[in-house]
C-alpha positions, 0 to 999 in steps of 0.5 A, spaced: 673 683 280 680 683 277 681 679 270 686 675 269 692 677 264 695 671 259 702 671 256 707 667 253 714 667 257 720 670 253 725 676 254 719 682 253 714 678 259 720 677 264 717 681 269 709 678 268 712 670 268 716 673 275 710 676 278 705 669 276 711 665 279 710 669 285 703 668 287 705 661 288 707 661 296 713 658 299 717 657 305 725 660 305 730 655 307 738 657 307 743 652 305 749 651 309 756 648 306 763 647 309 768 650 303 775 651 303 774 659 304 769 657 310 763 656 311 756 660 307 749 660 307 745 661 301 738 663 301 733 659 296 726 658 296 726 653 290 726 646 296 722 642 295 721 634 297 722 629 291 722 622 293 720 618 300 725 612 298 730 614 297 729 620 301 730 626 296 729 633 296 731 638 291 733 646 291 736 650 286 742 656 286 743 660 281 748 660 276 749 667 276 750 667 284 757 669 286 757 663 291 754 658 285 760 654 284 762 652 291 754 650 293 754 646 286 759 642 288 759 641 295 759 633 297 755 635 303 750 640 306 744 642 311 738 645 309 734 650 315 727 651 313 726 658 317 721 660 322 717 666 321 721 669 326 727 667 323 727 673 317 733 676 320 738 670 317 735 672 309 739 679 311 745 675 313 745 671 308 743 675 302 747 677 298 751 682 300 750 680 309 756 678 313 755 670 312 756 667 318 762 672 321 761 672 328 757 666 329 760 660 333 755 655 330 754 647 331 756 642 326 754 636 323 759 630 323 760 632 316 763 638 319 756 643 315 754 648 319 747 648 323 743 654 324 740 654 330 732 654 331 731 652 324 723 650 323 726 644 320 733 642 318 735 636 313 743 634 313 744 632 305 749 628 302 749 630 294 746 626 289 745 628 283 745 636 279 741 637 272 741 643 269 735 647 269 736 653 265 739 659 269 738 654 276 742 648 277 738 643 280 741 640 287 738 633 289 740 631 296 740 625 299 736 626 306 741 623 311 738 626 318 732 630 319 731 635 324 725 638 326 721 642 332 713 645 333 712 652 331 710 655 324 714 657 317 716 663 314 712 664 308 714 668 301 709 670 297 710 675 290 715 679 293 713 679 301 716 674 307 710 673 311 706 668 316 702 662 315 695 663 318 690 656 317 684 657 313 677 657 318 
């Protein structure tokens, strides 16, 4: 039986906060705006639901992202939460992937890209930012939802994965 290893966050236990952050698992989603340079994607694992009504949901780019600033202030974007299947998108998307170069891909009416085949899909409007650190905290305005049979994406301390239902 392992013991348990306690800290207090600061500059010289970085590493050790990132690694007990990581035993908690998460889905992956990509987010997709419309820019004035085109469309992009963003790879996140901070989504999370906020509030039923009004329908809420949160996200949280980082500041140091080459892309923060065009996802910061987008009016509009489309969360795609990912099937397990789907970890081809996390490389297109990441931070050095080809984006959405070559892809002919469907738009919702306020001209945001959709990713086809995606678990779950949420068409938001943005309703507010707070700062949250290193991370701006999005909160959009769920205007349509999407979604379809099949199991996530998972991600947990450091490794994509699937989900297997306890027995």
């Amino acid at each position: 039986m392992s013991s348990e290893t306690a800290f207090t966050p600061d500059a010289l236990s970085a590493r050790a906060f990132r690694d007990a952050l990581g035993c908690f698992a998460t889905g992956i989603t990509v987010v997709t705006i419309d820019s004035a340079e085109g469309p992009m994607g963003f790879v996140a694992n901070s989504f999370s639901s906020l509030s039923m009504d009004p329908p809420l949901v949160l996200w949280s780019p980082a500041r140091a992202s080459r892309r923060f600033r065009f996802f910061a202030d987008a009016p509009h974007y489309v969360i795609h939460v990912l099937a397990e299947d789907q970890t081809d998108w996390i490389a297109r998307f990441g931070r050095d992937g080809g984006g959405f170069s070559g892809l002919d891909v469907p738009r919702n009416s306020e001209g945001v890209p959709l990713i086809p085949g995606a678990l779950a899909r949420f068409d938001c409007a943005q309703h507010g930012t707070h700062d949250g650190g290193d991370h701006l905290i999005i909160v959009g305005r769920v205007l349509r939802a999407a979604m379809q049979e099949g199991a996530p994406l998972v991600f947990s301390r450091g490794r994509y994965g699937q989900f297997l239902p306890a027995a």
